[in-house]
PDB file of N, CA, C and O in Angstrom:
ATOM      1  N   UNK A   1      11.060 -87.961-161.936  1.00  0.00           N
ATOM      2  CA  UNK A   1      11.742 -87.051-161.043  1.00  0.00           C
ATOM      3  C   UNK A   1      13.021 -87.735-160.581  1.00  0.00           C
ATOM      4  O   UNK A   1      13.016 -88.952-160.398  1.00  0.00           O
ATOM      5  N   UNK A   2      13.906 -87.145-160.423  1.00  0.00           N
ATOM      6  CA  UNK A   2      15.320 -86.980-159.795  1.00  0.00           C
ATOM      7  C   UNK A   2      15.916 -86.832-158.839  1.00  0.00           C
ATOM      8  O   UNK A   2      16.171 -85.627-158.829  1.00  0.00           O
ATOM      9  N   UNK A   3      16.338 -87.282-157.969  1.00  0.00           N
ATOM     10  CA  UNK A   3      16.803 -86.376-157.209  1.00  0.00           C
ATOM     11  C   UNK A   3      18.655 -86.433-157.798  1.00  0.00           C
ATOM     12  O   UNK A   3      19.331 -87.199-158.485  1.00  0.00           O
ATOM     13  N   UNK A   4      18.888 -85.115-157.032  1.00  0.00           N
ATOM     14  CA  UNK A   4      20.594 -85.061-157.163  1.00  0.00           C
ATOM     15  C   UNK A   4      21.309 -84.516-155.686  1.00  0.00           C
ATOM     16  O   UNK A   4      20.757 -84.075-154.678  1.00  0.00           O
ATOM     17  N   UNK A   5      22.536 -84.700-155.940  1.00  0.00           N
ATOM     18  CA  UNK A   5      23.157 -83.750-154.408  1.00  0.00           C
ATOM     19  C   UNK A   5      21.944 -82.208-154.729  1.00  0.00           C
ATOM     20  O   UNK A   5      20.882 -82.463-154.161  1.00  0.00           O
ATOM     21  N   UNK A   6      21.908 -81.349-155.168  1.00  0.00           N
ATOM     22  CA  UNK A   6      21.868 -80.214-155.073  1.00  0.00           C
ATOM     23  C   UNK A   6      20.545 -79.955-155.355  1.00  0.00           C
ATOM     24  O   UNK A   6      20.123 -78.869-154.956  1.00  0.00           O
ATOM     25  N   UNK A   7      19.715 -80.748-155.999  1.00  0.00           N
ATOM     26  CA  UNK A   7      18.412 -80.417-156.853  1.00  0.00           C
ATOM     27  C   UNK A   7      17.602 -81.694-157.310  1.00  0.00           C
ATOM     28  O   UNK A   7      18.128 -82.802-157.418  1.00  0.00           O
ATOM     29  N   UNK A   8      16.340 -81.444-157.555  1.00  0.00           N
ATOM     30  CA  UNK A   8      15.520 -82.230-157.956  1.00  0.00           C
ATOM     31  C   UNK A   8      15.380 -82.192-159.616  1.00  0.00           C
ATOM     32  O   UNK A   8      14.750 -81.335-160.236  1.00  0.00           O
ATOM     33  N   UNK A   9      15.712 -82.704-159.883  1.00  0.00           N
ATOM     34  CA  UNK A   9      15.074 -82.743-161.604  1.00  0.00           C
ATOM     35  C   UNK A   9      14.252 -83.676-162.232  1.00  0.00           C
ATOM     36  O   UNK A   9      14.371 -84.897-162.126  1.00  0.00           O
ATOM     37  N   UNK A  10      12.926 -82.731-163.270  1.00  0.00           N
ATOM     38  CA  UNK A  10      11.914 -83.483-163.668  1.00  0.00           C
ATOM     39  C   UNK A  10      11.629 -83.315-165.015  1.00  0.00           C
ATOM     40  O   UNK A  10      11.602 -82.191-165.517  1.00  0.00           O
ATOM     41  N   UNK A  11      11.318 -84.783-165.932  1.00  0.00           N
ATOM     42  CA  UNK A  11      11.337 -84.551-167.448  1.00  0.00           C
ATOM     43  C   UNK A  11      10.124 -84.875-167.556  1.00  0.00           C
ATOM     44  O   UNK A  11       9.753 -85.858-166.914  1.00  0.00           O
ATOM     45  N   UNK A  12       9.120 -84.124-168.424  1.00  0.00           N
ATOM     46  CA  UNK A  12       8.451 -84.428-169.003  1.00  0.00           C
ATOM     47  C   UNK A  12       8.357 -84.523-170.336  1.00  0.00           C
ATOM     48  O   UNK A  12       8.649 -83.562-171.047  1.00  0.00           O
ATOM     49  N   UNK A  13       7.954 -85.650-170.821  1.00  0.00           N
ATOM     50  CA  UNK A  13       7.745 -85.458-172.618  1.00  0.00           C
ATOM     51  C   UNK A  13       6.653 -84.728-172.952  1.00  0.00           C
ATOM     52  O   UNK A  13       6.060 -84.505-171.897  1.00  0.00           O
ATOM     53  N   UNK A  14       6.136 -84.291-173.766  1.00  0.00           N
ATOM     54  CA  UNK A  14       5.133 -83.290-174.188  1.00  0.00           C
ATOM     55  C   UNK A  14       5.803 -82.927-175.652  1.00  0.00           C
ATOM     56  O   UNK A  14       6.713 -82.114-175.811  1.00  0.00           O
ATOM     57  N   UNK A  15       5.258 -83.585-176.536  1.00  0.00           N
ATOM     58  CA  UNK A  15       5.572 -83.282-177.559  1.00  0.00           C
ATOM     59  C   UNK A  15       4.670 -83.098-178.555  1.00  0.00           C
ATOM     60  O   UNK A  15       3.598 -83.683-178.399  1.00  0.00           O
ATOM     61  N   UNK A  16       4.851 -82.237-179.849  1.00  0.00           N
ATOM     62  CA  UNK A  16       3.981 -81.402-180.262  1.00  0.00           C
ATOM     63  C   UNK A  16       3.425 -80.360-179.634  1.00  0.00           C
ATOM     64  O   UNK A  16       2.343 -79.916-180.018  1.00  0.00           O
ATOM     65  N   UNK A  17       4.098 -79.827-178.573  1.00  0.00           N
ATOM     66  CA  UNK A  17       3.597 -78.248-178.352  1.00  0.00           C
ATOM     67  C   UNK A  17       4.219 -77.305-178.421  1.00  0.00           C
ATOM     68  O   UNK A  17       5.398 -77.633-178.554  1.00  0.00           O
ATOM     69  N   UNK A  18       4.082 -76.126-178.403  1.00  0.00           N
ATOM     70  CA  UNK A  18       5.054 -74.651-178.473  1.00  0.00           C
ATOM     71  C   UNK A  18       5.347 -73.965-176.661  1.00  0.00           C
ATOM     72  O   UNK A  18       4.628 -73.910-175.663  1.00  0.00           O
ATOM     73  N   UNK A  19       6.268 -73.689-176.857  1.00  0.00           N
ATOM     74  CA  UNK A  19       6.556 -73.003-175.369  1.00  0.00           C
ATOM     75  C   UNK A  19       5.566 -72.277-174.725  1.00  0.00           C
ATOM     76  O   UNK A  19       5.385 -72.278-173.508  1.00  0.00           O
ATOM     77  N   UNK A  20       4.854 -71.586-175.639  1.00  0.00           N
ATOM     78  CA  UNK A  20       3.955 -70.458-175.381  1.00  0.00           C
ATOM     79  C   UNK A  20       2.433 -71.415-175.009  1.00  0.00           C
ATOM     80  O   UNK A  20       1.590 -70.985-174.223  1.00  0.00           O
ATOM     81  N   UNK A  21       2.328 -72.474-175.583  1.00  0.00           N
ATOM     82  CA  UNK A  21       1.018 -73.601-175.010  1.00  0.00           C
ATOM     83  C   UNK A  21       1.281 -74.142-173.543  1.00  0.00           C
ATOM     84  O   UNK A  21       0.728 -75.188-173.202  1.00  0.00           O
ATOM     85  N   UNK A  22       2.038 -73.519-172.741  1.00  0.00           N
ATOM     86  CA  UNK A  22       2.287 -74.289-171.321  1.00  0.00           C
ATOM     87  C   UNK A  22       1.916 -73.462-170.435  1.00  0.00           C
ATOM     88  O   UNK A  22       1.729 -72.292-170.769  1.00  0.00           O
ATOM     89  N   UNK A  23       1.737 -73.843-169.197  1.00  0.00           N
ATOM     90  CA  UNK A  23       1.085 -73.042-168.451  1.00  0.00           C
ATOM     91  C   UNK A  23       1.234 -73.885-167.280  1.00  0.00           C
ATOM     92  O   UNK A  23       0.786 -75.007-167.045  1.00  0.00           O
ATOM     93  N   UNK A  24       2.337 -72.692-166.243  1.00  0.00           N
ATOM     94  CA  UNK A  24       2.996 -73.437-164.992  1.00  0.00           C
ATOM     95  C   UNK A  24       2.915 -72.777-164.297  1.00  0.00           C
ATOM     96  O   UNK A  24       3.222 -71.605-164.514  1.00  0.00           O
ATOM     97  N   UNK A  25       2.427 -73.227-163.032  1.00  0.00           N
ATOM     98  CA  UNK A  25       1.906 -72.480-161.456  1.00  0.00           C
ATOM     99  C   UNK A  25       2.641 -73.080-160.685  1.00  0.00           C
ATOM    100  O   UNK A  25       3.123 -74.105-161.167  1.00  0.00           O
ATOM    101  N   UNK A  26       3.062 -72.731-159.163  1.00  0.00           N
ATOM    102  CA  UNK A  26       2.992 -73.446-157.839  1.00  0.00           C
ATOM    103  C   UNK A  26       2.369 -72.638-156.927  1.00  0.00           C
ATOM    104  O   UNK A  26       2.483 -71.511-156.445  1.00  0.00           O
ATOM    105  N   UNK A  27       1.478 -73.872-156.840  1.00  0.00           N
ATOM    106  CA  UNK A  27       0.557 -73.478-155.269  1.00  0.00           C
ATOM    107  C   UNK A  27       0.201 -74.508-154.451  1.00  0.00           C
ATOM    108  O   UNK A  27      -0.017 -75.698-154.680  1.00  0.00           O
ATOM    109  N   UNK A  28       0.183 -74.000-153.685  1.00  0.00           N
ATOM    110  CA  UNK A  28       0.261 -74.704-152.637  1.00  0.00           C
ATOM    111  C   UNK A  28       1.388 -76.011-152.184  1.00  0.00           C
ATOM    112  O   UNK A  28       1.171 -77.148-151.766  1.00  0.00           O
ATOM    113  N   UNK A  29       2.530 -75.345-152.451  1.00  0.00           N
ATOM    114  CA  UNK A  29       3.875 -76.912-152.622  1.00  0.00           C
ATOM    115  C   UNK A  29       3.317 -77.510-153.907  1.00  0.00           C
ATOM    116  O   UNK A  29       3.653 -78.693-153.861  1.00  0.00           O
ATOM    117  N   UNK A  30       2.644 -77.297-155.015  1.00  0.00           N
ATOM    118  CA  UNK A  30       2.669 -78.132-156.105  1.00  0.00           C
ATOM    119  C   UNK A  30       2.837 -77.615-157.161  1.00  0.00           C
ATOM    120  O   UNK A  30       2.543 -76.420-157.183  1.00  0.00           O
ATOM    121  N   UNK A  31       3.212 -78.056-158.100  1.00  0.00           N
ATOM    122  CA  UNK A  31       3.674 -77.499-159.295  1.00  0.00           C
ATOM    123  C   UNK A  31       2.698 -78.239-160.421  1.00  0.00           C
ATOM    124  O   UNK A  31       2.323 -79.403-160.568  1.00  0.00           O
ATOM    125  N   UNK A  32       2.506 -77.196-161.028  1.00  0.00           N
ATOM    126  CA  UNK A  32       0.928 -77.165-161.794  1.00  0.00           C
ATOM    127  C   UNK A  32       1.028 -77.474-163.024  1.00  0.00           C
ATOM    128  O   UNK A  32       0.449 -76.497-163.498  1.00  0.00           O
ATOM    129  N   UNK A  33       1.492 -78.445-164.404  1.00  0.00           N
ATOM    130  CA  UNK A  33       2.006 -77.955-165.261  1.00  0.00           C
ATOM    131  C   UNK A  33       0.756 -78.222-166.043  1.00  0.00           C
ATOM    132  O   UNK A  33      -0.111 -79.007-165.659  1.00  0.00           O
ATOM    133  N   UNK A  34       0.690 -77.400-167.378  1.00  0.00           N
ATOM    134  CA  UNK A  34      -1.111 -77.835-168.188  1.00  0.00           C
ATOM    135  C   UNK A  34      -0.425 -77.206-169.478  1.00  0.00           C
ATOM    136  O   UNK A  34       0.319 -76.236-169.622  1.00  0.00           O
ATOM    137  N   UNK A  35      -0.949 -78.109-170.335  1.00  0.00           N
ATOM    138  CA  UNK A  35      -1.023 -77.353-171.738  1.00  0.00           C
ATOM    139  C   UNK A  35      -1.896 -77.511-173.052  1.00  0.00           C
ATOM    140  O   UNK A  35      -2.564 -78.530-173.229  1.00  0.00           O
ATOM    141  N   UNK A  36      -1.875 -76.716-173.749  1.00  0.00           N
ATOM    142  CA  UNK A  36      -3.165 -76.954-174.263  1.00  0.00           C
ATOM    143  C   UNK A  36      -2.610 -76.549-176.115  1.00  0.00           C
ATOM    144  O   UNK A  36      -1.738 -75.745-176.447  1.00  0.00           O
ATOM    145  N   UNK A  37      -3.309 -77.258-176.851  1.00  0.00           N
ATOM    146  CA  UNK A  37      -2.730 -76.933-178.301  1.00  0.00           C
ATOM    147  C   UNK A  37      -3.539 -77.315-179.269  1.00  0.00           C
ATOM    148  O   UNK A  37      -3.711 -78.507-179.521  1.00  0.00           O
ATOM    149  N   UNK A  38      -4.112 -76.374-179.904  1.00  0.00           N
ATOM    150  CA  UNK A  38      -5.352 -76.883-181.088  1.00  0.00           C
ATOM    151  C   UNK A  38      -4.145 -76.022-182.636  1.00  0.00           C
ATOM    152  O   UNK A  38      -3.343 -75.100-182.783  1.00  0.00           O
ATOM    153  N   UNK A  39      -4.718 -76.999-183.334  1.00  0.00           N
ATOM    154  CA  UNK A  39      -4.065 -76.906-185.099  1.00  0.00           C
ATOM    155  C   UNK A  39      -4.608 -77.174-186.166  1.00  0.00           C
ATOM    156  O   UNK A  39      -4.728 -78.366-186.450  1.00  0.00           O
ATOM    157  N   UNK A  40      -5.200 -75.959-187.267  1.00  0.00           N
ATOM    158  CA  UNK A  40      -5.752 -76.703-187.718  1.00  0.00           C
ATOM    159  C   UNK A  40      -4.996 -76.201-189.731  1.00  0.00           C
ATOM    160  O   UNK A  40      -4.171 -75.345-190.053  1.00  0.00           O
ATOM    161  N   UNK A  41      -5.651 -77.041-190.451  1.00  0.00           N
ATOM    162  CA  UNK A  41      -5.058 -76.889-191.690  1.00  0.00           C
ATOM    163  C   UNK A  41      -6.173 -76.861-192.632  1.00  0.00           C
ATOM    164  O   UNK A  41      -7.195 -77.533-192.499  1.00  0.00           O
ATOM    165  N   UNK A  42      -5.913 -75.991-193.663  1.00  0.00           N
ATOM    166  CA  UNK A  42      -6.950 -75.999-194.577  1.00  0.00           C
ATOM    167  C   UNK A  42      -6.067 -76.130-196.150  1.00  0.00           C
ATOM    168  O   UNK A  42      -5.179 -75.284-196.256  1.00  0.00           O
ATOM    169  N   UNK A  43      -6.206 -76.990-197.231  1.00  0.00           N
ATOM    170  CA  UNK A  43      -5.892 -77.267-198.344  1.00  0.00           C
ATOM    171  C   UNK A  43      -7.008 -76.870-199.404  1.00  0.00           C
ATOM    172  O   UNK A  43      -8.035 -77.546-199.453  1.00  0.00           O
ATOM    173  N   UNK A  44      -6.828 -75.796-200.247  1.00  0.00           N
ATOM    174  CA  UNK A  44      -8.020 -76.162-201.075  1.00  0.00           C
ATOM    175  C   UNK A  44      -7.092 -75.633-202.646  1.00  0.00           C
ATOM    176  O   UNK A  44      -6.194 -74.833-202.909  1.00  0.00           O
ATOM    177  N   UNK A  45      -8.279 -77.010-203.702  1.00  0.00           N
ATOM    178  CA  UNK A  45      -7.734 -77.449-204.759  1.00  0.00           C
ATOM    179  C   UNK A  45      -9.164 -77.747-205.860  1.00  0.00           C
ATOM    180  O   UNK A  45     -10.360 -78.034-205.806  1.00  0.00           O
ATOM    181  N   UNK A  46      -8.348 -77.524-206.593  1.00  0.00           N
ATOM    182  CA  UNK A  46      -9.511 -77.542-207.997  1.00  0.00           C
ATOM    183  C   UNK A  46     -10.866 -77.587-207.484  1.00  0.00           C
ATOM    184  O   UNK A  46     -11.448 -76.536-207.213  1.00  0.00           O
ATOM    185  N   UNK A  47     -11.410 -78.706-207.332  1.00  0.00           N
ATOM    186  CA  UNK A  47     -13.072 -79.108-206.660  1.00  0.00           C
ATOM    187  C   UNK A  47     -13.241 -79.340-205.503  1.00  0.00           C
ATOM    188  O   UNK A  47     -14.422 -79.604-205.276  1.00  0.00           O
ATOM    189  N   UNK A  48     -12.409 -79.378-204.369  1.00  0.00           N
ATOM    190  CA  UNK A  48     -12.446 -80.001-203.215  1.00  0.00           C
ATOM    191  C   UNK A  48     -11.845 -78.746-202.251  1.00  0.00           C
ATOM    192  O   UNK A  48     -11.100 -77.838-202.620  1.00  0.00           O
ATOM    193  N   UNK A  49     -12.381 -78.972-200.954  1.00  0.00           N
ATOM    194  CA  UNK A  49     -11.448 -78.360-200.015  1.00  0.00           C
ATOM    195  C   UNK A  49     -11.273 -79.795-198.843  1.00  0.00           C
ATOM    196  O   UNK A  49     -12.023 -80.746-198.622  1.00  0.00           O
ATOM    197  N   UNK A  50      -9.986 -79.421-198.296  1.00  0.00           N
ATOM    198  CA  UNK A  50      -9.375 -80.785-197.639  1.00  0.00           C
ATOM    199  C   UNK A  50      -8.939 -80.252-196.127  1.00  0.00           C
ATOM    200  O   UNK A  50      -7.766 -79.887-196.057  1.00  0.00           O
ATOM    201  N   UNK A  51      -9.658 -80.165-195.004  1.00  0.00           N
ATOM    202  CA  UNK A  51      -9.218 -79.319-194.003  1.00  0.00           C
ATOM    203  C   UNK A  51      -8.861 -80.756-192.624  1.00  0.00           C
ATOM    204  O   UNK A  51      -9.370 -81.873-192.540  1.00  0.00           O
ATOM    205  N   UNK A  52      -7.885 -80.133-191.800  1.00  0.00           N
ATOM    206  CA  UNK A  52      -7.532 -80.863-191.050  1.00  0.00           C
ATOM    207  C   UNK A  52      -7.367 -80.085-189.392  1.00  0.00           C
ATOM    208  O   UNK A  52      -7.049 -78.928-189.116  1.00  0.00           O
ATOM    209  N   UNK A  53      -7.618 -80.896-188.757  1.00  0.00           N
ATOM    210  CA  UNK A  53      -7.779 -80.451-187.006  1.00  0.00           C
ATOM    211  C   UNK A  53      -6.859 -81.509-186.034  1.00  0.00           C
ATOM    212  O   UNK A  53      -6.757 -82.720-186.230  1.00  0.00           O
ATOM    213  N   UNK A  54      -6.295 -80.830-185.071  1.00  0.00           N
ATOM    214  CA  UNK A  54      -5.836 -81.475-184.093  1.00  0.00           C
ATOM    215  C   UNK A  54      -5.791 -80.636-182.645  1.00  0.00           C
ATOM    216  O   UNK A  54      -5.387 -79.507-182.368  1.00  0.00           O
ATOM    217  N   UNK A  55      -6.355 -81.644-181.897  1.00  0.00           N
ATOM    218  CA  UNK A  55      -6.433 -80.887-180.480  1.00  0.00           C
ATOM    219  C   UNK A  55      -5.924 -81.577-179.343  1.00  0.00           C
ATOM    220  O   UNK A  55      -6.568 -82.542-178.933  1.00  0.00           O
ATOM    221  N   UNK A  56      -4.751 -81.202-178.700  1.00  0.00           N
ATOM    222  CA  UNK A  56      -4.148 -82.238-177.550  1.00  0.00           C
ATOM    223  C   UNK A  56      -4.191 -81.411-176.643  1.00  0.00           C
ATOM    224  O   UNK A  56      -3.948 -80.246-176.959  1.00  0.00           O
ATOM    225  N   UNK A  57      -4.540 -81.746-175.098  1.00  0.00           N
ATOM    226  CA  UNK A  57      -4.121 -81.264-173.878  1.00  0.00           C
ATOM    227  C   UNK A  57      -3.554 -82.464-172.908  1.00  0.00           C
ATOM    228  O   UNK A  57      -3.582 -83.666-173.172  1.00  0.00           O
ATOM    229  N   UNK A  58      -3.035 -81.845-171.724  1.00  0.00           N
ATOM    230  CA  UNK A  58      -2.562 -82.115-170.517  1.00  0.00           C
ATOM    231  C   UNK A  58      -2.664 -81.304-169.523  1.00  0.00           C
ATOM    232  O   UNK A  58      -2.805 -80.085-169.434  1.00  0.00           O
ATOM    233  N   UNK A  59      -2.551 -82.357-168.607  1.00  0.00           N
ATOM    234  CA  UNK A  59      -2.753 -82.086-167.055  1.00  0.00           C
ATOM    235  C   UNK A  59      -2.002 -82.492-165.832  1.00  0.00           C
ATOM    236  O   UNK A  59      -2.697 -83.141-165.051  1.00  0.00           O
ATOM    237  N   UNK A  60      -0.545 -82.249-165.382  1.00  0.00           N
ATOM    238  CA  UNK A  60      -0.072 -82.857-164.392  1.00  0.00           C
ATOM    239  C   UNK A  60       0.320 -81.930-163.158  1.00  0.00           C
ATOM    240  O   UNK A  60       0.779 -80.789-163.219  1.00  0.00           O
ATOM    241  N   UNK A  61      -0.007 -82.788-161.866  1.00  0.00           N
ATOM    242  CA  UNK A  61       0.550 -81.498-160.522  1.00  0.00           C
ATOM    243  C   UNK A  61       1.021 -82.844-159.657  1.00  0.00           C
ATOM    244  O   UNK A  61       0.465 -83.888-159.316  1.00  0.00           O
ATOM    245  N   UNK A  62       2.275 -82.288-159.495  1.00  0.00           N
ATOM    246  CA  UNK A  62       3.689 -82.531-158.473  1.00  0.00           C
ATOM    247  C   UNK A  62       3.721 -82.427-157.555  1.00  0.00           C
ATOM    248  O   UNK A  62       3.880 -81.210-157.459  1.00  0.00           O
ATOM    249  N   UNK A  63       3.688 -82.872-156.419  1.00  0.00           N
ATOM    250  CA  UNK A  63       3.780 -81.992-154.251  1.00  0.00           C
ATOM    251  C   UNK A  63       5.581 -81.914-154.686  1.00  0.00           C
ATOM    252  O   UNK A  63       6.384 -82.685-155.212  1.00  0.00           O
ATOM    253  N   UNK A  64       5.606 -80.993-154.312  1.00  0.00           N
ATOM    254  CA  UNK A  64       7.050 -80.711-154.515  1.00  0.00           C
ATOM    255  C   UNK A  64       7.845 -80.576-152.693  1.00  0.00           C
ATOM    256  O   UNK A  64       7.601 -79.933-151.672  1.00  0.00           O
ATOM    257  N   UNK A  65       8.520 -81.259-152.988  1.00  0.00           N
ATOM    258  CA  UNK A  65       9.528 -82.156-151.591  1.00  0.00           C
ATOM    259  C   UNK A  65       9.544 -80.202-150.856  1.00  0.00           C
ATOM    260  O   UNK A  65       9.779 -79.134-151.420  1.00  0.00           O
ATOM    261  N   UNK A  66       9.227 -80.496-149.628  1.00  0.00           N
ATOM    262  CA  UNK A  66       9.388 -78.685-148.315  1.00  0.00           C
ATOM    263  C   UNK A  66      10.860 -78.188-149.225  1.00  0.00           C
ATOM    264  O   UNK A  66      10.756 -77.104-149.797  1.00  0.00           O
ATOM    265  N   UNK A  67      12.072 -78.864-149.357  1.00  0.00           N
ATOM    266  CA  UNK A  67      13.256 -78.172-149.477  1.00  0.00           C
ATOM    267  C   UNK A  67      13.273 -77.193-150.456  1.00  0.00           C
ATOM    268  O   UNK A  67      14.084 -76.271-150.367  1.00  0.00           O
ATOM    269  N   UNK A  68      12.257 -77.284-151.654  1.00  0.00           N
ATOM    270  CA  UNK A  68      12.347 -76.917-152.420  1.00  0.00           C
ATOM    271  C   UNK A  68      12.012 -75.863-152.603  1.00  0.00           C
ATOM    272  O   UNK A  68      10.828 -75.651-152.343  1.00  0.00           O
ATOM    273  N   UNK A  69      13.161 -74.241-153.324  1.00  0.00           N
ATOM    274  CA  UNK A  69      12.308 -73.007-153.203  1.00  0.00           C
ATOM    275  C   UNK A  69      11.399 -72.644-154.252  1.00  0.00           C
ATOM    276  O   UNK A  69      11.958 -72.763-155.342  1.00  0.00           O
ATOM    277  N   UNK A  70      10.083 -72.205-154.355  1.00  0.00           N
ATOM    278  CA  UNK A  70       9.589 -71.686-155.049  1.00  0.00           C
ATOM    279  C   UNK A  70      10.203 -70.642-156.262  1.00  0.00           C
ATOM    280  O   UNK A  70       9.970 -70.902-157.442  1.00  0.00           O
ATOM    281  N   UNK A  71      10.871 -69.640-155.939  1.00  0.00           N
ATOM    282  CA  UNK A  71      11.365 -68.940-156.374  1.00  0.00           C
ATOM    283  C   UNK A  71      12.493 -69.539-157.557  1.00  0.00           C
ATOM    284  O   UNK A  71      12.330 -69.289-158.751  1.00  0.00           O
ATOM    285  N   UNK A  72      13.476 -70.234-157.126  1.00  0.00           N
ATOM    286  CA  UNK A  72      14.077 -70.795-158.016  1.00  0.00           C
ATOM    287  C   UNK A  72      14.084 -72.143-158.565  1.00  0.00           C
ATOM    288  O   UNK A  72      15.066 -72.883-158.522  1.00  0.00           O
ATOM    289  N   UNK A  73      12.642 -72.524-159.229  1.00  0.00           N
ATOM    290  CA  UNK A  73      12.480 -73.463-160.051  1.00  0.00           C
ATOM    291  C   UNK A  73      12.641 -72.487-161.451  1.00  0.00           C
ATOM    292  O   UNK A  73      12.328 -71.348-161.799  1.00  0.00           O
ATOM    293  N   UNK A  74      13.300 -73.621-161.995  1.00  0.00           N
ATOM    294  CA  UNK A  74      13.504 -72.944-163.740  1.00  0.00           C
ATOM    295  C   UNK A  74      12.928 -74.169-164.561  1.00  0.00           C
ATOM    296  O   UNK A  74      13.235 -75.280-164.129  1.00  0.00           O
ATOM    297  N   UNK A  75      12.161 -74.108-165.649  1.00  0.00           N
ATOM    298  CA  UNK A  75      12.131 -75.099-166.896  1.00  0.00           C
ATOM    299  C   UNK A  75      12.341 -74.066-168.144  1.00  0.00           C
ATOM    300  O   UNK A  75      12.401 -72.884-168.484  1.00  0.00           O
ATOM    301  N   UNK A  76      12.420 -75.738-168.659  1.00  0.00           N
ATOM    302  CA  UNK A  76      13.493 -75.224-170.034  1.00  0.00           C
ATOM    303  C   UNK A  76      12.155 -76.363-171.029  1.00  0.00           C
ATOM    304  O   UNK A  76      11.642 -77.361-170.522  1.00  0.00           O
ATOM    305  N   UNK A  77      11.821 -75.809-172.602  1.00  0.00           N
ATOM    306  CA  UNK A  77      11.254 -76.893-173.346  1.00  0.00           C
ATOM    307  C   UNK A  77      12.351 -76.826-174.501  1.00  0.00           C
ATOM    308  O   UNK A  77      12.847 -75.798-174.964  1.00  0.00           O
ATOM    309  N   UNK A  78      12.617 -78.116-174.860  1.00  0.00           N
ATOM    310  CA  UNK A  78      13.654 -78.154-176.284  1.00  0.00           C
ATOM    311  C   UNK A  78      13.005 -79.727-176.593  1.00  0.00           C
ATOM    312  O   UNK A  78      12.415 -80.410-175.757  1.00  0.00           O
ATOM    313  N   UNK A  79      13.214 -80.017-177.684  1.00  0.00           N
ATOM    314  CA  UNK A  79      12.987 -80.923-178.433  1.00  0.00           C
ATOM    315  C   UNK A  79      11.884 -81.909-178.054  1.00  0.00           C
ATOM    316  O   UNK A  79      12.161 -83.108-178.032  1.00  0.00           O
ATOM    317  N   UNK A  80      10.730 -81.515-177.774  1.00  0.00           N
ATOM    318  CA  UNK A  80       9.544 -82.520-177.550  1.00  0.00           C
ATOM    319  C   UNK A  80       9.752 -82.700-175.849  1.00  0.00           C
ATOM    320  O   UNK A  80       9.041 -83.613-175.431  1.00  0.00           O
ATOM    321  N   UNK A  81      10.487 -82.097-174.882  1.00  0.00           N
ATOM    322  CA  UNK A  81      10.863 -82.323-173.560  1.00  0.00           C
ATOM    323  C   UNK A  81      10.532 -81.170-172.880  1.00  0.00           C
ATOM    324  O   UNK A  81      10.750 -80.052-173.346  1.00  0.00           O
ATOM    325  N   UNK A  82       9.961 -81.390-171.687  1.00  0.00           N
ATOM    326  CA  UNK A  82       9.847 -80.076-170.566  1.00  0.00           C
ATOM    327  C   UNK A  82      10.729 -80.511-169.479  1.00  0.00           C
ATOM    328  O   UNK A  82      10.685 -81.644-168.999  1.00  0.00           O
ATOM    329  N   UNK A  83      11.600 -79.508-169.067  1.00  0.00           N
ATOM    330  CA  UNK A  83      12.490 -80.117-167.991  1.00  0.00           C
ATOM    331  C   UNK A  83      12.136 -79.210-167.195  1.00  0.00           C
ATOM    332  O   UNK A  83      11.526 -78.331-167.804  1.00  0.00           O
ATOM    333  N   UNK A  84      12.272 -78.938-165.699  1.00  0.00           N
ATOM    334  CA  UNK A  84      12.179 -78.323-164.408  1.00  0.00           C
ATOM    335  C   UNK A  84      13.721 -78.829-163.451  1.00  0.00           C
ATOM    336  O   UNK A  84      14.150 -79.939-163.137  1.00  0.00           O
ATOM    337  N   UNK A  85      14.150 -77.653-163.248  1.00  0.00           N
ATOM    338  CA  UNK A  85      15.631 -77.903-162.088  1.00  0.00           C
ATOM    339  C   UNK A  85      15.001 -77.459-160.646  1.00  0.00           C
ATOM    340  O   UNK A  85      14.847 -76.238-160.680  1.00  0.00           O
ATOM    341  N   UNK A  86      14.727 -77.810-159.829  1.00  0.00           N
ATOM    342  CA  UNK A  86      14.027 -77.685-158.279  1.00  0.00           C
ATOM    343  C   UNK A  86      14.954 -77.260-157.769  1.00  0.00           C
ATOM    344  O   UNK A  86      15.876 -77.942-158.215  1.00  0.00           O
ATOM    345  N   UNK A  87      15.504 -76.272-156.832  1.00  0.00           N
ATOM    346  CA  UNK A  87      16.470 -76.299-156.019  1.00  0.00           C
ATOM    347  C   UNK A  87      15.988 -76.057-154.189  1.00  0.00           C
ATOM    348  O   UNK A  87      16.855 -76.067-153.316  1.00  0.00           O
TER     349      UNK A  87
END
């Protein structure tokens, strides 16, 4: 976390997930962030089948500083990063 003149800013890495695997609340002054992502792969070839699984989650919650409004927190995910602007 960050602070700036105007805003708080917070990076999280989280990589390997899709935008749509996140899942962000605030309650109670905290900011809730969780995500969850299962993948799986299946190869099949002459005699064999070759299947593959992956399952990652997370879990993090923030007390977010009184100044801060609920209403206008924004995050953004791009390249393996979750960012949040607090204002």
């Amino acid at each position: 976390m960050k602070e700036t003149d105007k805003s708080f800013e917070v990076e999280l890495a989280a990589p390997g997930f899709y935008k749509k695997d996140f899942n962000v609340t605030i309650d109670d002054g905290c900011l809730n962030i969780s995500a969850e992502s299962s993948r799986s792969k299946e190869e099949k070839e002459d005699k064999y089948t070759r299947q593959g699984f992956s399952y990652n989650s997370f879990e993090k919650r923030l007390q977010l500083p009184d100044s801060v409004k609920e209403e206008d927190v924004k995050a953004k995910y791009k390249d393996g990063v979750l960012r949040f602007n607090l204002i």
